[in-house]
N, CA, C and O of each residue as an XYZ file, in Angstrom:
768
protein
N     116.142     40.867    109.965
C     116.293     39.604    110.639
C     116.900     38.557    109.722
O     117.765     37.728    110.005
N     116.242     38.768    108.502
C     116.975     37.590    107.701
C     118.178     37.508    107.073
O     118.738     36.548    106.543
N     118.642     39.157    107.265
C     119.803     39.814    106.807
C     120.861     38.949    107.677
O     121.368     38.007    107.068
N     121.264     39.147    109.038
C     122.047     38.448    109.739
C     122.168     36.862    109.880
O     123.186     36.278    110.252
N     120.685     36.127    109.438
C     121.085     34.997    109.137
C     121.657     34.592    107.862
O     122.198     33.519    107.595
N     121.473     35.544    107.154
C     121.930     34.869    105.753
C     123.816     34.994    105.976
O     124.639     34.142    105.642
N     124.059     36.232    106.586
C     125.352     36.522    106.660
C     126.207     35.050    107.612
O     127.259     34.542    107.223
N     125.614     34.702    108.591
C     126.014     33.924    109.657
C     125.821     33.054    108.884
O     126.895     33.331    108.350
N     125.375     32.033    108.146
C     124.793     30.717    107.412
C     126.061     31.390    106.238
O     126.926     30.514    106.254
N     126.425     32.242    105.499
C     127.550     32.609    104.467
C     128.756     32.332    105.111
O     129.558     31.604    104.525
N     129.082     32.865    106.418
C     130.215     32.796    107.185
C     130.572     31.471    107.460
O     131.573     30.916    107.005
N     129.600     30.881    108.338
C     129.940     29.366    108.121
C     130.031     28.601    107.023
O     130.917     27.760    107.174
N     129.491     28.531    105.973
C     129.826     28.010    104.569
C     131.365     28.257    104.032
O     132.146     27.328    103.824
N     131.543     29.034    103.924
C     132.896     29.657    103.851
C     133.973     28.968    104.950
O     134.850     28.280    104.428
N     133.982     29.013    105.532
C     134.895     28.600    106.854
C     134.658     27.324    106.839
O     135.200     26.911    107.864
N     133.889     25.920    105.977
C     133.937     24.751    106.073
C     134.199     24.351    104.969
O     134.486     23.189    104.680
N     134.098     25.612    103.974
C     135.181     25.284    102.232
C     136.267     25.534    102.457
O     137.113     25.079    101.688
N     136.710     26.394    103.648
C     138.268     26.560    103.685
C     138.849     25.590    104.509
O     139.857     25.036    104.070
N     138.452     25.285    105.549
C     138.785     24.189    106.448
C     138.934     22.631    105.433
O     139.989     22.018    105.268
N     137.516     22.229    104.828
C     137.740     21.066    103.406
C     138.851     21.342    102.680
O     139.621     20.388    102.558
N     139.245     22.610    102.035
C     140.087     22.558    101.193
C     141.664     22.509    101.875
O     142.548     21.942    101.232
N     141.944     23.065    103.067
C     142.646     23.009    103.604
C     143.473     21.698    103.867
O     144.675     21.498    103.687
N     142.224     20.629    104.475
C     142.721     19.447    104.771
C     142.943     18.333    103.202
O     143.411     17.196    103.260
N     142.512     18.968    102.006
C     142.787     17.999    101.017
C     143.842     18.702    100.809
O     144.480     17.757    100.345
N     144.552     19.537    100.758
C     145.588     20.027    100.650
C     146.484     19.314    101.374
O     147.424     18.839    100.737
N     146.432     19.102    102.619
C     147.093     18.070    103.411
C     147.902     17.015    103.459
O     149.004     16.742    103.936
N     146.570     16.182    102.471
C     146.669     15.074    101.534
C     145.733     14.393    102.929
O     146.069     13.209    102.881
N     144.996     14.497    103.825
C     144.219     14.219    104.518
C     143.212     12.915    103.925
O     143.244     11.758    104.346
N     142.273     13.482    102.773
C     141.816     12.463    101.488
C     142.676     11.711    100.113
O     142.642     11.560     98.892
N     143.308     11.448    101.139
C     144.683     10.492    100.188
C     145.348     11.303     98.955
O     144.932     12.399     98.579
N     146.393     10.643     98.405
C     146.876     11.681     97.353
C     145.676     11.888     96.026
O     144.700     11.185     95.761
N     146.165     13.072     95.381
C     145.019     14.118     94.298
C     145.529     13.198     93.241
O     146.651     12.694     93.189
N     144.524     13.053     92.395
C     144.925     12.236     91.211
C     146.083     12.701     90.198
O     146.499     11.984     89.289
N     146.450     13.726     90.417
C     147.945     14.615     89.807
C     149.028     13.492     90.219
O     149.559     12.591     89.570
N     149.222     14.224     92.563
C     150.236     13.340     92.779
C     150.352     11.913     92.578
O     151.460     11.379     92.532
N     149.154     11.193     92.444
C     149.226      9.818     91.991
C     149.558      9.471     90.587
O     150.193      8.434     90.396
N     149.158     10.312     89.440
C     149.946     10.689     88.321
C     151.443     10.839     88.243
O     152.143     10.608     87.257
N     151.799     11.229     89.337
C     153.229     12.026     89.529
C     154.193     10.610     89.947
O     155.177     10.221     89.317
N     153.671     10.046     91.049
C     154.052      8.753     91.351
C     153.931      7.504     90.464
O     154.644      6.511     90.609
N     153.350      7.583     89.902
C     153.138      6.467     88.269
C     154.228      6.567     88.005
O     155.047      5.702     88.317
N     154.591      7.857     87.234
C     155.917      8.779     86.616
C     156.785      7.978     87.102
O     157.260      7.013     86.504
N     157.142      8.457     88.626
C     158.194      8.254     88.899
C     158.907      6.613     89.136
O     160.118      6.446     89.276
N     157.973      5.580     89.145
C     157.769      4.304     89.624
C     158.355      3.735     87.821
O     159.442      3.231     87.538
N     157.420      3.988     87.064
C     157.700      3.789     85.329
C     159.340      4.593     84.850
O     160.222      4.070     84.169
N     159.344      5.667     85.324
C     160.919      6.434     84.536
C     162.676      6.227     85.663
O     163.848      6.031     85.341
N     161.823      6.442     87.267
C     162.792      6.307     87.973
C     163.871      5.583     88.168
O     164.094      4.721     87.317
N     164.671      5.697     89.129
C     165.719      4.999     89.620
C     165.341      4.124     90.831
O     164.549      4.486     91.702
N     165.931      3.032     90.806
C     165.580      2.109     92.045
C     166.407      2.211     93.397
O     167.637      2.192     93.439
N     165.642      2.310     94.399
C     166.604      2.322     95.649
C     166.052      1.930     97.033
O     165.095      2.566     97.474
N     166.665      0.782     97.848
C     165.995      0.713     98.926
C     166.137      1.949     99.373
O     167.085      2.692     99.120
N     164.597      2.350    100.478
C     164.931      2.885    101.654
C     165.026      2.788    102.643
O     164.053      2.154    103.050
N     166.041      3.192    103.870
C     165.934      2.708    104.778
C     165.220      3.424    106.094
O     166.020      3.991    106.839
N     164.022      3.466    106.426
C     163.538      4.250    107.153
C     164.399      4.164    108.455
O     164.648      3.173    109.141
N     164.946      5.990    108.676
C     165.442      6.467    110.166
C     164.652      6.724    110.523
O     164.477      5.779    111.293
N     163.705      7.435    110.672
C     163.032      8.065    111.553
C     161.473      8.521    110.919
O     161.138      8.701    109.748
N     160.510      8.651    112.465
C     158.993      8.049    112.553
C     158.688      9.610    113.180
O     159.139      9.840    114.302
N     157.886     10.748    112.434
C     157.853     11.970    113.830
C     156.180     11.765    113.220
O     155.812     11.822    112.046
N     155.666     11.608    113.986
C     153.893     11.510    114.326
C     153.560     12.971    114.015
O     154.404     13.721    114.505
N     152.801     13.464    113.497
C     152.414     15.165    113.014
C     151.639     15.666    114.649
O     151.898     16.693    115.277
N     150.621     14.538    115.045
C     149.519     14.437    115.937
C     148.694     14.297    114.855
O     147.637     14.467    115.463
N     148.373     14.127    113.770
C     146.938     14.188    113.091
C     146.456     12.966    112.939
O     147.328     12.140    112.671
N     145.151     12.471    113.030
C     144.830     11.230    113.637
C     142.794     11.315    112.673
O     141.871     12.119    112.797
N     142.952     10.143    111.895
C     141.624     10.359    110.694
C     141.244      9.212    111.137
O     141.956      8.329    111.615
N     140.023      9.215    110.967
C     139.269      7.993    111.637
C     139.710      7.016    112.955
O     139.687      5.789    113.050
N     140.132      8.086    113.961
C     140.806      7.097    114.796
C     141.644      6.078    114.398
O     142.201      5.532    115.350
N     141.802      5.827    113.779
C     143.238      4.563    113.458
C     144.506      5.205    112.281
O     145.669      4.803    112.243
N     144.174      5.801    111.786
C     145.383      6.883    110.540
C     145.964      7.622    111.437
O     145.343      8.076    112.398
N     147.331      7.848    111.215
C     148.192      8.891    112.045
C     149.115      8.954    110.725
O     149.659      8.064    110.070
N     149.076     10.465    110.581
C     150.022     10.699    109.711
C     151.280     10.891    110.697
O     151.329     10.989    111.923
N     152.137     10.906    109.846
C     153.696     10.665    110.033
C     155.216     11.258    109.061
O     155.638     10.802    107.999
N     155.523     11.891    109.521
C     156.731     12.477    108.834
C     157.594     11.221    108.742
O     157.936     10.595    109.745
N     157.905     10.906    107.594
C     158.932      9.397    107.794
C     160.032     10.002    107.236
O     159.808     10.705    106.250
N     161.540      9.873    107.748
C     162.635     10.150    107.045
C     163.571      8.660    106.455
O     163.698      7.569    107.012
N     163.878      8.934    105.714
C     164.714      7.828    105.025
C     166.195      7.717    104.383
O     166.664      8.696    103.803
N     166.560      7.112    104.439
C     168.102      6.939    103.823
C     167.968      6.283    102.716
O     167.646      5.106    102.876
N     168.125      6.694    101.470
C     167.400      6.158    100.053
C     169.205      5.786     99.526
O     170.101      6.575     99.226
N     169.200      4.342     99.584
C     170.681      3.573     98.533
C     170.007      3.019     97.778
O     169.111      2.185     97.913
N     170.701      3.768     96.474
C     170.698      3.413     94.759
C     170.980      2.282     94.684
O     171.978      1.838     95.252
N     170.092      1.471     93.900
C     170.766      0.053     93.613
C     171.768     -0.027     92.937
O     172.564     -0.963     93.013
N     171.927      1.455     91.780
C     172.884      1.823     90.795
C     173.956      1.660     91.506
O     174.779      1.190     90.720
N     174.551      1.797     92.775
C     175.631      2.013     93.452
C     175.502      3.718     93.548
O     176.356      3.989     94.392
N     175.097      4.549     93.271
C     175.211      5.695     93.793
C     175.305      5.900     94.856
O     175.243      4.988     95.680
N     175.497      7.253     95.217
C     175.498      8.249     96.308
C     174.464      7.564     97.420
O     173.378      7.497     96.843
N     174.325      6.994     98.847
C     172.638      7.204     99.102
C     172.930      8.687     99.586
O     173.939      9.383     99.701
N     171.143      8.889     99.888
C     171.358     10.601    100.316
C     169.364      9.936    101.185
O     168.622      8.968    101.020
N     169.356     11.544    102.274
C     168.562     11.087    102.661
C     166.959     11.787    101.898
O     166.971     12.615    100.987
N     165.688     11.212    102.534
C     164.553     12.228    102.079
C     163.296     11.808    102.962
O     163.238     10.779    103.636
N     162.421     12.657    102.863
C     161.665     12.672    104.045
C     159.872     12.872    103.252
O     159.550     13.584    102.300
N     159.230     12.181    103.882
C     157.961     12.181    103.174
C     156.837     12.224    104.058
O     156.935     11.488    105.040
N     155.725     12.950    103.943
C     154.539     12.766    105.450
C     153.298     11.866    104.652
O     152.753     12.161    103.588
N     153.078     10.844    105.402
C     152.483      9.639    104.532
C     151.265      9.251    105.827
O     151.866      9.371    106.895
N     150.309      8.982    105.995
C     149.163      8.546    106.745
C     149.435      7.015    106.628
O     149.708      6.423    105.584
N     149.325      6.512    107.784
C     149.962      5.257    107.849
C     148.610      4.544    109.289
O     148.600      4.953    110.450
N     147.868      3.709    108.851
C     147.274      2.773    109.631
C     148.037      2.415    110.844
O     149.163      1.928    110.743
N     147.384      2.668    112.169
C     147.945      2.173    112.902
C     148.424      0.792    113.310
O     149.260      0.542    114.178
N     147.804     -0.008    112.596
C     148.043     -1.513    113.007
C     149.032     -1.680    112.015
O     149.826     -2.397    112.625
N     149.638     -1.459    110.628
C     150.709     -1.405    110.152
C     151.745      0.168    110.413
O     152.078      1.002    109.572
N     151.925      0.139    111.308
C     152.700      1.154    111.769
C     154.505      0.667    111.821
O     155.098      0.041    112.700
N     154.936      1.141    110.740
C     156.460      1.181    110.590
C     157.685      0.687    112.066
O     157.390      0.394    113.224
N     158.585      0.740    111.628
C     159.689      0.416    112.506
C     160.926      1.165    112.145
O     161.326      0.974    110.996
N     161.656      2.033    112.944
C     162.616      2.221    112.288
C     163.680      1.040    111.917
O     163.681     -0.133    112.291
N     164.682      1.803    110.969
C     165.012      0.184    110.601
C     164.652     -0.479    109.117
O     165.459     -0.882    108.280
N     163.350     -0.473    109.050
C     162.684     -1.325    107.956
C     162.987     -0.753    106.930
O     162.875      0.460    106.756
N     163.525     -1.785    105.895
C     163.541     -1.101    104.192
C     162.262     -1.462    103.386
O     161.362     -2.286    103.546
N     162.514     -0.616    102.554
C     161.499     -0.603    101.589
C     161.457     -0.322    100.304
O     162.432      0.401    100.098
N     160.585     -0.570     98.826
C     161.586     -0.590     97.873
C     160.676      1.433     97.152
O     159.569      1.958     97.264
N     161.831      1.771     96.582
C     161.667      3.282     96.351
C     162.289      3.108     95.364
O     163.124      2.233     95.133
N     161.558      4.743     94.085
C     162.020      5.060     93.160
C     162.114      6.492     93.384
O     161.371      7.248     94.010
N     163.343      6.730     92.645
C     163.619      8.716     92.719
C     164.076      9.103     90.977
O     164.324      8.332     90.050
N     164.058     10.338     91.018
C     164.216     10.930     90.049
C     165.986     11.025     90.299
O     166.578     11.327     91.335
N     166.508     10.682     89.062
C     167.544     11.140     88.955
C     168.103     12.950     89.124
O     168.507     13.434     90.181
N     168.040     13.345     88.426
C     167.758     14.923     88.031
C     167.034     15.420     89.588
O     167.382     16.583     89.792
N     166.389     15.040     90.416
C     165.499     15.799     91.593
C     165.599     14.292     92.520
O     164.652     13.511     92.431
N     166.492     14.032     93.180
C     166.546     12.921     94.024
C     165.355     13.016     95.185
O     164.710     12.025     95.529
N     165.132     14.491     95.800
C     163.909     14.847     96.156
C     162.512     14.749     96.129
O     161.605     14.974     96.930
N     162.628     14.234     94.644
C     161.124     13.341     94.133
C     161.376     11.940     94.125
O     162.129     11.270     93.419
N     160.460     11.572     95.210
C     160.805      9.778     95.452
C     159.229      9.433     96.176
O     158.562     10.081     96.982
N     159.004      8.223     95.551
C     158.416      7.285     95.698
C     158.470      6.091     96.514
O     158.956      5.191     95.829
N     158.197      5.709     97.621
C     158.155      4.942     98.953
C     156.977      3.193     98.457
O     155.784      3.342     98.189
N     157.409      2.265     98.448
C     156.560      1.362     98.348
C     156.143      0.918     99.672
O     156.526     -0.249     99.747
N     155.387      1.337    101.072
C     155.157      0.683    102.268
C     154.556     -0.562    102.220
O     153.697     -0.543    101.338
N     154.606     -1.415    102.658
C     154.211     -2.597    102.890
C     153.240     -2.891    103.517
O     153.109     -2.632    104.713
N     152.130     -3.670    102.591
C     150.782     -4.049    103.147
C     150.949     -5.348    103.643
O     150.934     -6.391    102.990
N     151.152     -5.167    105.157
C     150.822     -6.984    105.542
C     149.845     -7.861    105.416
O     149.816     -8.885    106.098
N     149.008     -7.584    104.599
C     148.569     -8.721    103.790
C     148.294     -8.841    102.188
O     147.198     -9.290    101.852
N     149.222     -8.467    101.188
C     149.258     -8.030    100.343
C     150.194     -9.041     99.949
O     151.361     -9.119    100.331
N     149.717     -9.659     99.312
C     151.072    -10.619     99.055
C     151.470    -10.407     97.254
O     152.308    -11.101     96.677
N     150.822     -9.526     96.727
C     151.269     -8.826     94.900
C     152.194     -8.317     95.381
O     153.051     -8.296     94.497
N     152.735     -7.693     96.631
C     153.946     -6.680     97.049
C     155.274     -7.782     97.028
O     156.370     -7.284     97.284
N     155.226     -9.103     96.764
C     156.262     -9.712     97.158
C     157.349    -10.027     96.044
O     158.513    -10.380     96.235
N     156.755     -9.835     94.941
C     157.737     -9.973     93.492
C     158.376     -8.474     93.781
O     159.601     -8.370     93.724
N     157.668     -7.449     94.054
C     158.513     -6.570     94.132
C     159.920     -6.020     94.971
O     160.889     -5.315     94.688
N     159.547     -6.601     95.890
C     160.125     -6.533     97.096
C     161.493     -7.917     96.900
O     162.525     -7.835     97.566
N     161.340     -8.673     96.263
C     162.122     -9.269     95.551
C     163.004     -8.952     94.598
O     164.148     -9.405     94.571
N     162.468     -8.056     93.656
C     163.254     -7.187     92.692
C     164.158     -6.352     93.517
O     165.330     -6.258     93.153
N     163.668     -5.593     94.831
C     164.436     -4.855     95.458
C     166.001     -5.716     96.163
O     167.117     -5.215     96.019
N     165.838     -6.632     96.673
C     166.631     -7.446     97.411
C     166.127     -7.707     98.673
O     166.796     -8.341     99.489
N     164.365     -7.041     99.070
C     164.537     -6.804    100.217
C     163.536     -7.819    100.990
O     162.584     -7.904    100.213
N     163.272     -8.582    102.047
C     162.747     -9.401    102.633
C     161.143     -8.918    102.525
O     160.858     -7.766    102.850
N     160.275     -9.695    102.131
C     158.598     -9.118    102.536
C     158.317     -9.992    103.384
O     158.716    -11.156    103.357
N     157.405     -9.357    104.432
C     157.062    -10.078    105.788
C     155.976    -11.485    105.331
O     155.750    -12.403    106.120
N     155.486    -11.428    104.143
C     154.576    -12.374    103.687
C     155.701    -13.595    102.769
O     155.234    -14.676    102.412
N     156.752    -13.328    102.564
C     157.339    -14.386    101.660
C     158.171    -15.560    102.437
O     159.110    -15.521    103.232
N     157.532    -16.450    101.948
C     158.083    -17.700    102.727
C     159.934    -17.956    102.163
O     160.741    -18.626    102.807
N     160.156    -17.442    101.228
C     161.502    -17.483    100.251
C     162.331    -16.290    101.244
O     163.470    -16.506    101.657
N     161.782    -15.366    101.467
C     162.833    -14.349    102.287
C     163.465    -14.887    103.443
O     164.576    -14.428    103.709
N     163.044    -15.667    104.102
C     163.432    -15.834    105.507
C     164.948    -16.333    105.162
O     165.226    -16.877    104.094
N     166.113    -16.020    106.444
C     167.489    -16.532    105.810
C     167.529    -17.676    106.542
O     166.740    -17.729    107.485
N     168.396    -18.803    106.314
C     168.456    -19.745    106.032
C     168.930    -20.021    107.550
O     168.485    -21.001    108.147
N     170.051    -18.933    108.302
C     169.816    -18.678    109.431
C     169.196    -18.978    110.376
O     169.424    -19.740    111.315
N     167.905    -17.988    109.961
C     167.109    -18.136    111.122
C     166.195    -19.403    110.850
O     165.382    -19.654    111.739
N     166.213    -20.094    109.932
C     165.205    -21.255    109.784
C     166.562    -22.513    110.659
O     166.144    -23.400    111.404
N     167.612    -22.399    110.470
C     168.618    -23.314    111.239
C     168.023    -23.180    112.354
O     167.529    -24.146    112.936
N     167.969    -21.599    112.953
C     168.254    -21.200    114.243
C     166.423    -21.963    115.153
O     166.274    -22.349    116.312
N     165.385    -21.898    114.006
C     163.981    -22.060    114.394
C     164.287    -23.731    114.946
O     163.944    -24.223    116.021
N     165.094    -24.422    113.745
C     164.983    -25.996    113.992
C     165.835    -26.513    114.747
O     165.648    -27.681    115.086
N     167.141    -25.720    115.279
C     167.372    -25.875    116.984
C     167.047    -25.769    117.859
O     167.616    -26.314    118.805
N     165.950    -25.003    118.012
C     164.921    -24.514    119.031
C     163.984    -25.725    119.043
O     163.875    -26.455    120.028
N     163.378    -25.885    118.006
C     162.339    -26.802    118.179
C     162.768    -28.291    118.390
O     161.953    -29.190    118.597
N     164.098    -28.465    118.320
C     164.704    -30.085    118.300
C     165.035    -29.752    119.918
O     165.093    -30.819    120.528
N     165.266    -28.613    120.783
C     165.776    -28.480    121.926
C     165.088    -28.737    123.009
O     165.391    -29.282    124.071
N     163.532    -27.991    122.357
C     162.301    -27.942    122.851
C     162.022    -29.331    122.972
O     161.803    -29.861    124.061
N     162.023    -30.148    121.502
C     161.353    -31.659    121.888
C     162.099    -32.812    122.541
O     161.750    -33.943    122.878
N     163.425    -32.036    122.614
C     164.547    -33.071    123.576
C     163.774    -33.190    124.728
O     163.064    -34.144    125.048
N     164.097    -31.436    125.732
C     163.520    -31.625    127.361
C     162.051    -31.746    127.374
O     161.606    -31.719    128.521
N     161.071    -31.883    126.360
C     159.817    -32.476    126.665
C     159.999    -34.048    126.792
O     159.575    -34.613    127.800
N     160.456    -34.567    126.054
C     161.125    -35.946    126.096
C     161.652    -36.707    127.140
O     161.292    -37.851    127.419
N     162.816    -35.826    127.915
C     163.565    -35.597    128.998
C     162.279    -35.503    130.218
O     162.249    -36.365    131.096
N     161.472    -34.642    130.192
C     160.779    -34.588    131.259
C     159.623    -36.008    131.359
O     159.420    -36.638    132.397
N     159.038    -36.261    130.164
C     157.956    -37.466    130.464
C     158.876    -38.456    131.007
O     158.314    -39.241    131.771
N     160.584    -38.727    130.780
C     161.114    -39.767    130.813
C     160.868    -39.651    132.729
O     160.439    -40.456    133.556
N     161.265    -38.574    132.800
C     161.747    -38.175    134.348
C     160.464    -38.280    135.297
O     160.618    -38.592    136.478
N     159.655    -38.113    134.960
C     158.016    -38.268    135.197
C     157.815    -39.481    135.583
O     157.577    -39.951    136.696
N     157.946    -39.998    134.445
C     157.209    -41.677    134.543
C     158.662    -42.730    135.268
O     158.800    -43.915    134.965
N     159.618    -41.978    136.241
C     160.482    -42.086    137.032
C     161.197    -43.331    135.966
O     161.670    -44.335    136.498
N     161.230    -43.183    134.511
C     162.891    -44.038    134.012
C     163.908    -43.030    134.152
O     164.984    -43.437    133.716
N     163.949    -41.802    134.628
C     165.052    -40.964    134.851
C     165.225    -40.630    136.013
O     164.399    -39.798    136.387
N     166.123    -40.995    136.922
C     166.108    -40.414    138.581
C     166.760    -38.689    138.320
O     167.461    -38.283    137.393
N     166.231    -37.956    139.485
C     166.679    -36.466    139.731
C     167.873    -36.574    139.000
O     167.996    -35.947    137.947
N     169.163    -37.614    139.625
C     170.361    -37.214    139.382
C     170.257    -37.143    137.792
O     170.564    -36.090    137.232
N     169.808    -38.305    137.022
C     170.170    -38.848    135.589
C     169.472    -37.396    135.110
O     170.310    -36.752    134.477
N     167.970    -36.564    135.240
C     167.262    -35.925    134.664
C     167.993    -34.425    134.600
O     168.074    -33.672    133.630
N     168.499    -34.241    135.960
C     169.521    -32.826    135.921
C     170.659    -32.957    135.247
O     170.920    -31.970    134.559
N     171.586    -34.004    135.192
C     172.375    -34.237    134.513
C     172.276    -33.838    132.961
O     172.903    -32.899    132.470
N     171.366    -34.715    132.228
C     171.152    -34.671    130.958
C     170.037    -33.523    130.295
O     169.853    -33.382    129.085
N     169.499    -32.918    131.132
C     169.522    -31.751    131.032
C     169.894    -30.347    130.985
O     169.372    -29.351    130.483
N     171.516    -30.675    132.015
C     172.414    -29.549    131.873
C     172.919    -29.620    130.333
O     172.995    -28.646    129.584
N     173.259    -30.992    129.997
C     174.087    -31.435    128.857
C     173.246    -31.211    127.823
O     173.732    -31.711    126.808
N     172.380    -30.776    127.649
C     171.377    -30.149    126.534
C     171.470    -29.085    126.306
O     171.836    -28.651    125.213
N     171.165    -28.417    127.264
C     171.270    -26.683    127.276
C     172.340    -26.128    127.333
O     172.279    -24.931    127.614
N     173.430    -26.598    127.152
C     174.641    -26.330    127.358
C     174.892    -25.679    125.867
O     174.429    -26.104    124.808
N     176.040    -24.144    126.128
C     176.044    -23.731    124.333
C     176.722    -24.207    123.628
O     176.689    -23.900    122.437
């Protein structure tokens, strides 16, 4: 009798060291202190290069309800002016900071193995990420200095447009503007 439990209680032991080891293999329990060794390396000796994430393929694997790992592919340009070339990495990514294609980011690769590269993702609320992301050339969603000059024009036409026809309307309200005068000078506002 105790023979078959010991075997059944062995079997399952076994089958939940292989299943554990399986998933740290994964990288399931974040990277092994090697690959984080490995990434030091490459961050300290490498080459600099935005990447530009193409493409987002979801594995299905899903850790604590909110982690979804993710195959991310990228288009990695050398700041050196090199070659870009592309590379692809499966990274567990929080769902509430969940990527865009599109978005750059700042990366280091091995010269000699362009294949070994290093991805800096962006913590939206991390604001130590923003000198770096500076070094890169590349905008951080936390830096008040990134925004282009553009879109801060483009914000303070909006908001001068906005406080015109609020203006426009109390005038029209408190009847110093008749229909005709209020449509009038309201076309002549919005006009491009």
């Amino acid at each position: 009798m105790t023979s078959p439990l010991l075997l059944s209680l062995a079997i399952t032991i076994v089958i939940i060291v292989g299943v554990l080891f399986a998933l740290r293999r994964s990288g399931m329990f974040g990277m092994s202190a090697a690959k984080r060794e490995q990434a030091q390396q490459v961050i300290q000796y490498g080459q600099k290069a935005r990447a530009r994430l193409l493409r987002i393929d979801p594995t299905g694997t899903v850790v604590n309800n909110i982690n979804i790992q993710c195959n991310l592919t990228f288009q990695l340009e050398p700041l050196s002016g090199a070659e870009p070339f592309q590379g692809s990495k499966k990274i567990l990514i929080p769902q509430t900071q969940m990527p865009r294609v599109g978005d750059v980011w700042p990366a280091w690769y091995l010269a000699a193995d362009p294949s070994t590269f290093v991805v800096g993702m962006p913590d939206g609320a991390a604001t130590d990420q923003i000198p770096v992301f500076r070094a890169f050339g590349i905008p951080h969603p936390l830096d008040p200095d990134s925004r282009s000059s553009e879109s801060v024009d483009h914000n303070d036409t909006h908001n001068d447009t906005v406080d015109a026809l609020e203006r426009l309307t109390r005038l029209h309200v408190s009847g110093a503007l008749s229909d005709a005068e209020f449509a009038a000078a309201k076309a002549k506002l919005l006009e491009p």
